[in-house]
LUMZA-467866 format. One record per residue: x, y, z of N, C-alpha, C, O, CB in turn. Coordinates in steps of 0.2 Angstrom, whole numbers, padded with zeros to 4 digits, m for minus. Glycine has a CB too. Layout:
// residues N
((X,Y,Z),(X,Y,Z),(X,Y,Z),(X,Y,Z),(X,Y,Z))
...
***
This chain:
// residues 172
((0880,0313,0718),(0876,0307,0715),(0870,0310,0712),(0866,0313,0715),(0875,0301,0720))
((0868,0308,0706),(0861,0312,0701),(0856,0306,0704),(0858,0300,0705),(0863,0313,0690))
((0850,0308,0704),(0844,0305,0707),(0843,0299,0704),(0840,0294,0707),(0838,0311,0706))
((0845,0298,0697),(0842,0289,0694),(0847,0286,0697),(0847,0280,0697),(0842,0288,0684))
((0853,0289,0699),(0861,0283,0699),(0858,0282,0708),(0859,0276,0711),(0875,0288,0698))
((0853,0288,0714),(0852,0285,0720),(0845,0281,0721),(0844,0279,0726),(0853,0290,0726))
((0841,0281,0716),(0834,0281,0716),(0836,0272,0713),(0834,0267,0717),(0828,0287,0709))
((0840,0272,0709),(0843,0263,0707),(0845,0261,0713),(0843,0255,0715),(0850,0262,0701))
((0849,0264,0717),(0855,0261,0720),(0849,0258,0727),(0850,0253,0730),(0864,0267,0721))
((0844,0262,0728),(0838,0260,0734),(0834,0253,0732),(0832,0248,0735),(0831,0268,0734))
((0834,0254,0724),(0829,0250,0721),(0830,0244,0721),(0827,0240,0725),(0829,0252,0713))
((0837,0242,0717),(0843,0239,0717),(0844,0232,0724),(0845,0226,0724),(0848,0245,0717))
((0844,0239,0730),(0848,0236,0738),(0841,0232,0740),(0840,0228,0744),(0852,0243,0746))
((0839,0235,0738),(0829,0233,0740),(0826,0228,0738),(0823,0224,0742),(0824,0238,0737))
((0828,0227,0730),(0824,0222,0726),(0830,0215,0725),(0828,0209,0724),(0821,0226,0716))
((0835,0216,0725),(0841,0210,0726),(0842,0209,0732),(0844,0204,0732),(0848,0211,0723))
((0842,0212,0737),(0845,0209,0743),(0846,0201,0743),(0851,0198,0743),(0841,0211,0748))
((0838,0198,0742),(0839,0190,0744),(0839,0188,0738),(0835,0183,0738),(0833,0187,0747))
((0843,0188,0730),(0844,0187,0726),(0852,0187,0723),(0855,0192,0723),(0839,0189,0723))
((0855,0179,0722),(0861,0179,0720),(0860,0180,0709),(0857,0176,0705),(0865,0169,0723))
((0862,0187,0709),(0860,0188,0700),(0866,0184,0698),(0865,0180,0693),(0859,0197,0696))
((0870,0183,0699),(0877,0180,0696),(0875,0170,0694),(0877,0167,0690),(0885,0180,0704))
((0871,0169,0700),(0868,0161,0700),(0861,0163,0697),(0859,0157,0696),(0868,0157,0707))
((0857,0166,0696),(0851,0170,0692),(0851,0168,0686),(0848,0165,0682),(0852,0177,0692))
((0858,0172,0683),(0859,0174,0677),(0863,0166,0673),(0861,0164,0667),(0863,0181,0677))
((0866,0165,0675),(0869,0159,0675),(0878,0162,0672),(0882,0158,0669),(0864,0152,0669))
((0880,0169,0672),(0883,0169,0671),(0889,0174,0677),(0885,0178,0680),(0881,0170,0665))
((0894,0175,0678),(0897,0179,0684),(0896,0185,0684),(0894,0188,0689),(0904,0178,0686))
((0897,0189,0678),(0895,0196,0678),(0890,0197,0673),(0889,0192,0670),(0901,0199,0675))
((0887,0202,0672),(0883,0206,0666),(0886,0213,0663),(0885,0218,0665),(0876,0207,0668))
((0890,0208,0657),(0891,0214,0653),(0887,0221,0650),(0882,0219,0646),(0893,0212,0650))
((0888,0228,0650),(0883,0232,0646),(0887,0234,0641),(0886,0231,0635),(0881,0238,0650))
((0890,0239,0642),(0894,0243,0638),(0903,0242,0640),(0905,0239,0646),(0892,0251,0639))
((0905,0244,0634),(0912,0245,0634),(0916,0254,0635),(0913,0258,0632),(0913,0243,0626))
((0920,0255,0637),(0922,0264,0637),(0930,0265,0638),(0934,0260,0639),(0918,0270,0644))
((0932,0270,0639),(0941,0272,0638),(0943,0269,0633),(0941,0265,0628),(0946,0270,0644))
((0951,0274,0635),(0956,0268,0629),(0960,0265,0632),(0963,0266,0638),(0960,0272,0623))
((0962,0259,0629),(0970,0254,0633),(0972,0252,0629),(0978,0254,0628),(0970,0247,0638))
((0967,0245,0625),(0968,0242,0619),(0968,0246,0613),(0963,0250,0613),(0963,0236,0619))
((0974,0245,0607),(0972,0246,0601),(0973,0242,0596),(0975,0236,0597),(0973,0250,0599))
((0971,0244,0591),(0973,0242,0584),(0974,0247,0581),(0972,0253,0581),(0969,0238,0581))
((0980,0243,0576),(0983,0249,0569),(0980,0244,0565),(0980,0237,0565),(0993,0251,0568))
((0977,0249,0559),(0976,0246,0554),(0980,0245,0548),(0979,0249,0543),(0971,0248,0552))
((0984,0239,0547),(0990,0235,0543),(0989,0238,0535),(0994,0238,0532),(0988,0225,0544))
((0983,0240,0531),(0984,0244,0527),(0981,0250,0527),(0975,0251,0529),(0983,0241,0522))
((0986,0255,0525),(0984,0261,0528),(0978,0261,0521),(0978,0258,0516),(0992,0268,0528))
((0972,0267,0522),(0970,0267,0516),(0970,0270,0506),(0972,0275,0504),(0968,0267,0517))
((0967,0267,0505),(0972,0268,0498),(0972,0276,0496),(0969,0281,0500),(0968,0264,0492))
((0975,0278,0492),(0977,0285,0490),(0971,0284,0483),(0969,0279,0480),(0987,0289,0489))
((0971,0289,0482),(0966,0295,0476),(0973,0295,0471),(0978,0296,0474),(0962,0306,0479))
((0972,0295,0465),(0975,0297,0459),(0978,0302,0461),(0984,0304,0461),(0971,0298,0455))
((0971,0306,0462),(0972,0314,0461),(0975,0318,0465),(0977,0324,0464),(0965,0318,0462))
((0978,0313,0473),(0980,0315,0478),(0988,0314,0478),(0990,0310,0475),(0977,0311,0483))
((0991,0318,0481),(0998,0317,0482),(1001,0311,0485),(1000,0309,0491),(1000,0322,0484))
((1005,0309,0483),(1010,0302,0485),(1012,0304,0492),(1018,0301,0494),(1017,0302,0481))
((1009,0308,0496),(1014,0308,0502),(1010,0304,0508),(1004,0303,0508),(1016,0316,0505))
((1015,0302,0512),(1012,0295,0518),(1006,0299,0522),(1006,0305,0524),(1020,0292,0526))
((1000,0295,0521),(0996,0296,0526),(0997,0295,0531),(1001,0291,0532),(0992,0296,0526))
((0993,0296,0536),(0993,0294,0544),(0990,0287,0546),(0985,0286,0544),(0988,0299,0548))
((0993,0284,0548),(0992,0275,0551),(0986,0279,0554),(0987,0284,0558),(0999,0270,0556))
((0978,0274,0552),(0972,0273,0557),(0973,0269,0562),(0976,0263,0562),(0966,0271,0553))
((0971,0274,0568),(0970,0268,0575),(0963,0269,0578),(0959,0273,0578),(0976,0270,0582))
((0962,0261,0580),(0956,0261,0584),(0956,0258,0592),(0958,0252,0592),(0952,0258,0581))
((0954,0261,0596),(0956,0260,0602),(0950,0256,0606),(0945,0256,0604),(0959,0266,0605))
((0952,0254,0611),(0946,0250,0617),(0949,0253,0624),(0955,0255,0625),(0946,0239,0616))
((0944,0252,0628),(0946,0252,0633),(0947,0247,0638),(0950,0242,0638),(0943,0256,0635))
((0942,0248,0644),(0940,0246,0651),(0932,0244,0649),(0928,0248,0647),(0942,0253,0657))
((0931,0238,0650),(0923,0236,0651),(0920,0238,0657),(0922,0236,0662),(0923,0229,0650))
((0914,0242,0657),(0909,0243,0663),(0906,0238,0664),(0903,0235,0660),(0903,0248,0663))
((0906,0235,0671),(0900,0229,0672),(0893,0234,0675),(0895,0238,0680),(0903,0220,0678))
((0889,0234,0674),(0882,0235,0677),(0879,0229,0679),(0879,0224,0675),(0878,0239,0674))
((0875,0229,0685),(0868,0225,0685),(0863,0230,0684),(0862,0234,0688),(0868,0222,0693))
((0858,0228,0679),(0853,0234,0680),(0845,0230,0684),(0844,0225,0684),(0850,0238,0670))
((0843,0235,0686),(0837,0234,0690),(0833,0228,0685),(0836,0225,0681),(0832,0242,0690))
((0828,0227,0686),(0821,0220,0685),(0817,0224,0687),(0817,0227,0692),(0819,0213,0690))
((0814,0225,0679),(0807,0229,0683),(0798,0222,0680),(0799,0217,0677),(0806,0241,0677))
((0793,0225,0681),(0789,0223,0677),(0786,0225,0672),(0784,0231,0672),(0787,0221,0679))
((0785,0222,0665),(0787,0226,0658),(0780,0224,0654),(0775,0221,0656),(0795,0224,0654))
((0781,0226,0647),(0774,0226,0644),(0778,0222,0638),(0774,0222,0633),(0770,0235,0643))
((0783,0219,0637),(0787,0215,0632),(0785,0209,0635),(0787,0206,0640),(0796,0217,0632))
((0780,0207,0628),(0775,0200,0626),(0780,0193,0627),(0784,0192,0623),(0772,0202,0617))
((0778,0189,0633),(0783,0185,0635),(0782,0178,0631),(0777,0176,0629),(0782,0184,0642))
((0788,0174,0629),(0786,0168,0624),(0782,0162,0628),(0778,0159,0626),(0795,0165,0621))
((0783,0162,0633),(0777,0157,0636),(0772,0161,0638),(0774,0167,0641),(0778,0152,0643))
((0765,0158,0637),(0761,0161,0637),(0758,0163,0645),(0760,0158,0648),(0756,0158,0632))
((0756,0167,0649),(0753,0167,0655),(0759,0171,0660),(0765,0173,0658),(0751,0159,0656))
((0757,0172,0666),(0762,0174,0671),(0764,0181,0668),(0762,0183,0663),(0767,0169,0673))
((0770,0184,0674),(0771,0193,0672),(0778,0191,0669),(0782,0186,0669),(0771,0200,0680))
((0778,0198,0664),(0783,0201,0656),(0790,0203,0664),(0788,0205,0669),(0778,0211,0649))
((0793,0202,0663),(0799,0205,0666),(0804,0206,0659),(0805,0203,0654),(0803,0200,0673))
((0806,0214,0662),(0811,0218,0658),(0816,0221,0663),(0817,0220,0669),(0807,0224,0654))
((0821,0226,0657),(0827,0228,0664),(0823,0236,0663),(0820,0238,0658),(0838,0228,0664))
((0825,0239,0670),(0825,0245,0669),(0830,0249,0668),(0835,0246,0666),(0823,0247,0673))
((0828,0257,0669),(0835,0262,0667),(0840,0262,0673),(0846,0265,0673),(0833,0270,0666))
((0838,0259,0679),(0842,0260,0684),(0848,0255,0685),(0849,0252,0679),(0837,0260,0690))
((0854,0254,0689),(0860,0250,0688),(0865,0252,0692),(0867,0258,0692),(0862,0250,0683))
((0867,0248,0696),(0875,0249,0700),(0880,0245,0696),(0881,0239,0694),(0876,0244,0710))
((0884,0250,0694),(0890,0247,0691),(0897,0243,0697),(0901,0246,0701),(0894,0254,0686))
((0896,0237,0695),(0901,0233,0698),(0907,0233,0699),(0910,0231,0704),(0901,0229,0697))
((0910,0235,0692),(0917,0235,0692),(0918,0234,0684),(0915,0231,0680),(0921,0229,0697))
((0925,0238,0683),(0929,0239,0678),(0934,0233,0676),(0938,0231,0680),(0932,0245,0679))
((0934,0232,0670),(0939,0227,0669),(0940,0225,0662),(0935,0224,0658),(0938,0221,0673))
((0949,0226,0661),(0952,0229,0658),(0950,0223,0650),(0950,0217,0651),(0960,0231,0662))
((0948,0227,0644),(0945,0225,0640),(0948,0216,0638),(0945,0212,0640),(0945,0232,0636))
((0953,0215,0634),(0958,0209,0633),(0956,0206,0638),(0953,0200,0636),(0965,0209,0633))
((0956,0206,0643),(0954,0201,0649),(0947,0199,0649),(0947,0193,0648),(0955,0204,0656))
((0943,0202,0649),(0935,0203,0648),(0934,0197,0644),(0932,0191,0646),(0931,0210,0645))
((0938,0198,0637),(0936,0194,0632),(0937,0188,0632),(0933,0183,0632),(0938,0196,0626))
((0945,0189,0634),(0948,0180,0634),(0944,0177,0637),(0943,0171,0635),(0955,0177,0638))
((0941,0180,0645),(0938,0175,0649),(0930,0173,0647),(0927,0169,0649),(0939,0176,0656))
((0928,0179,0641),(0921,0178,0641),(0922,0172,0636),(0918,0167,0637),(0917,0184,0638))
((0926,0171,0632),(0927,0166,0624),(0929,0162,0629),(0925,0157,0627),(0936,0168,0616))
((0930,0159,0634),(0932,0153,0635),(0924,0152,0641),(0923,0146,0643),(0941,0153,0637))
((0922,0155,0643),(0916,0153,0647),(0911,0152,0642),(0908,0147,0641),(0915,0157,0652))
((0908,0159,0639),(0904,0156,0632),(0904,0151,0629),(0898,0149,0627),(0905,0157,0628))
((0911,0148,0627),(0910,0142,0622),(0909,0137,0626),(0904,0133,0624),(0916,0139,0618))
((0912,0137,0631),(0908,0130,0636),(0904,0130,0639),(0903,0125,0643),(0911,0127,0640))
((0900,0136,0638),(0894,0135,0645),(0888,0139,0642),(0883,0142,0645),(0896,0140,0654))
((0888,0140,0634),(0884,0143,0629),(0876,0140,0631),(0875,0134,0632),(0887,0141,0622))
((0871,0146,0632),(0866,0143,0635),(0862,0142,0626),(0863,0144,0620),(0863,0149,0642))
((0857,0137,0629),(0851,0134,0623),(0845,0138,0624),(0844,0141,0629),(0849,0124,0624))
((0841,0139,0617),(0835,0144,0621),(0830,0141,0628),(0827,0144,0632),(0829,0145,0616))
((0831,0133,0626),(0826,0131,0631),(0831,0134,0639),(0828,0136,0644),(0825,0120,0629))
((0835,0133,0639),(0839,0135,0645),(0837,0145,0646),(0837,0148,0652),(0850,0133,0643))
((0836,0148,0643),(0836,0156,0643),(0828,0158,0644),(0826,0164,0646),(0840,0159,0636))
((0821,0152,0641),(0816,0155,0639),(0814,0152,0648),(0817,0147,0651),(0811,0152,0630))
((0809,0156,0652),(0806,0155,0657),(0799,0154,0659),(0795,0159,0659),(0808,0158,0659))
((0798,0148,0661),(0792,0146,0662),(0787,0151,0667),(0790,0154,0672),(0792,0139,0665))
((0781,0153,0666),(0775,0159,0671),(0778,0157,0677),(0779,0162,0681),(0765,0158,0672))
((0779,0153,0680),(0778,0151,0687),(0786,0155,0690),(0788,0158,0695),(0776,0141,0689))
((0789,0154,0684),(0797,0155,0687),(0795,0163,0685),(0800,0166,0688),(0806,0149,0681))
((0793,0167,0683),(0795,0172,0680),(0791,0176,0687),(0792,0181,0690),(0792,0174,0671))
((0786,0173,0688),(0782,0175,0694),(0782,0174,0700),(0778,0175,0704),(0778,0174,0694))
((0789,0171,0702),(0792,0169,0707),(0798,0175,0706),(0801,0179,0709),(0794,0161,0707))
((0799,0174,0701),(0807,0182,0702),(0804,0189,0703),(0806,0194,0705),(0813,0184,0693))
((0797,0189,0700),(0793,0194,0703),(0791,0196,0710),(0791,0202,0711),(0789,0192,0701))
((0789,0191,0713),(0790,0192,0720),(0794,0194,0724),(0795,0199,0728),(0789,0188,0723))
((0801,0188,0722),(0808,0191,0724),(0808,0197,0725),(0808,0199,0731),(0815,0190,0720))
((0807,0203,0717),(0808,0208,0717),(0804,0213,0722),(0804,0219,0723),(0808,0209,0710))
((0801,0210,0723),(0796,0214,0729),(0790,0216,0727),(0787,0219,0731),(0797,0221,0731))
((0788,0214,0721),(0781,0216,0717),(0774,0212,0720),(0772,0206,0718),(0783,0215,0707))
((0770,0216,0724),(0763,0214,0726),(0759,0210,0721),(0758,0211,0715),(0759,0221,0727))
((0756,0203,0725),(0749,0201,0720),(0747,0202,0716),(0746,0200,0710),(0745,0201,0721))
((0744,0208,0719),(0741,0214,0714),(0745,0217,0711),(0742,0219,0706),(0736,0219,0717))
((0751,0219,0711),(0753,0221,0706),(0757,0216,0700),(0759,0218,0694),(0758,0226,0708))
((0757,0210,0700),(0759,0205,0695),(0752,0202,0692),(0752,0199,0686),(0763,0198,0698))
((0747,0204,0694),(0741,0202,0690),(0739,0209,0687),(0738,0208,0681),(0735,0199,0694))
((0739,0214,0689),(0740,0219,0685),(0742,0219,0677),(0739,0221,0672),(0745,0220,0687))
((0750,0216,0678),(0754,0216,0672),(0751,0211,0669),(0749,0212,0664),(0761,0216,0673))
((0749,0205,0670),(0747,0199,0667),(0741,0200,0663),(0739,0197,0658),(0747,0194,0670))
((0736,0205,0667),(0728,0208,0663),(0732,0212,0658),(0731,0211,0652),(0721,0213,0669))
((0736,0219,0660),(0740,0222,0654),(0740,0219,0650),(0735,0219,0646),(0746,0223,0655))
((0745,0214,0649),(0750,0211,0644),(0743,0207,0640),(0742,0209,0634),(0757,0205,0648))
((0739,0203,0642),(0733,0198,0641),(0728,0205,0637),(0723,0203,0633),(0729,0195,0650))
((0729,0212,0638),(0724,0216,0634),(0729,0221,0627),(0727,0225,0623),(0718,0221,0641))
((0736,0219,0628),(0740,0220,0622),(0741,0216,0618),(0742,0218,0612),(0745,0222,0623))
((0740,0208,0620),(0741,0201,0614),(0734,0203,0611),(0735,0204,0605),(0740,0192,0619))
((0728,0204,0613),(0723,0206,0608),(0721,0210,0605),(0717,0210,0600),(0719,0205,0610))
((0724,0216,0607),(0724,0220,0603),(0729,0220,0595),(0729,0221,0589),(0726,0226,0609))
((0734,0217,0600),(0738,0216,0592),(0735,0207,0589),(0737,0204,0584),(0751,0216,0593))
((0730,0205,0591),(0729,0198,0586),(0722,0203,0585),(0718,0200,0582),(0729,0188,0589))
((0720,0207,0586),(0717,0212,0583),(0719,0214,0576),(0716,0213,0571),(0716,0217,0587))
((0724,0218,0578),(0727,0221,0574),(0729,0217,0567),(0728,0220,0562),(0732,0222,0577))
((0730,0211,0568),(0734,0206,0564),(0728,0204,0559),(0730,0204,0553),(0738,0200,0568))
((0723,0202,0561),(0716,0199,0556),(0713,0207,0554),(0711,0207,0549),(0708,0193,0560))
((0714,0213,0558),(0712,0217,0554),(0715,0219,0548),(0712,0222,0543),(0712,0221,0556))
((0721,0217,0547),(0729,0219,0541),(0725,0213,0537),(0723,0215,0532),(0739,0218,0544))
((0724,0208,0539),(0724,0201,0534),(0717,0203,0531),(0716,0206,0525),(0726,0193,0538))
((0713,0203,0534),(0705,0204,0531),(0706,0209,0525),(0704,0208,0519),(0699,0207,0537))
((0710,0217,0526),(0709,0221,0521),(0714,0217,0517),(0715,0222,0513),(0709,0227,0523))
((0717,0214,0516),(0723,0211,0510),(0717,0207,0506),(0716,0208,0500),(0731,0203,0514))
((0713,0203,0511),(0708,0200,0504),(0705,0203,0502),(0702,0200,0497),(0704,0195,0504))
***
């Protein structure tokens, strides 16, 4: 096991223990990526030939899918400017335990049918300071380290509305 897959997997047993992410997230798994092959497709017109090319059959294009990876990746705290104003930025990190594999068609059908009926609204996905700084604690992060990030984050908003009347002043 390579040092980021045991340094996550500490991080991870450490910072979720007392956290259901499946009731979290509001959804049973979190998908990342897709890999292997199982599923394909043949593409029904092969493509067209050149003039210049000989009449002889080309090769039927395939494209294949596999097995979907589920990961859960770490919670860290982040410097990604949060839509309500106040409280700490949470982001994911690089770290992650992959949960389980499962087999791509399946993934989908059941995502198309939980999606359409349980499709979240932004007001359902954007999170109020108090809630973001309560998952903060969960995660194990000190007082002082969530105020931290909130003076951070509080001296990068200004810097970029700095930024922003500096751009506009020289336009006039």
């Amino acid at each position: 096991m390579n040092q980021v897959a045991s340094s996550a997997e500490t991080v991870l047993d450490q910072d979720f223990s007392s956290m259901d992410l499946d009731d979290m997230l509001g959804l049973e798994e979190t998908p990342r990526f897709c890999l292997e092959k199982s599923s394909s497709f043949t593409s029904p017109n092969p493509p067209r030939q050149s003039s210049f090319r000989s009449q002889r059959s080309l090769p039927t294009r395939n494209v294949s899918f596999g097995k979907c990876e589920i990961r859960v990746y770490e919670r860290i705290l982040s410097l990604n400017l949060p839509t309500q104003i106040g409280g700490p930025s949470l982001g994911l990190g690089w770290g992650y335990i992959e949960k389980k594999s499962v087999d791509l068609d399946k993934f989908e059908t059941k995502r198309a049918f939980q999606w359409s009926t349980l499709r979240r609204t932004p007001k359902d996905i954007v999170m109020s300071p108090e809630k973001r700084e309560k998952m903060a604690r969960k995660l194990g992060y000190s007082s002082h380290e969530i105020e931290q990030n909130i003076k951070l984050i509080r001296k990068v908003q200004k810097q970029r509305e700095k930024t922003a009347i500096d751009a506009l002043t020289r336009l006039m």
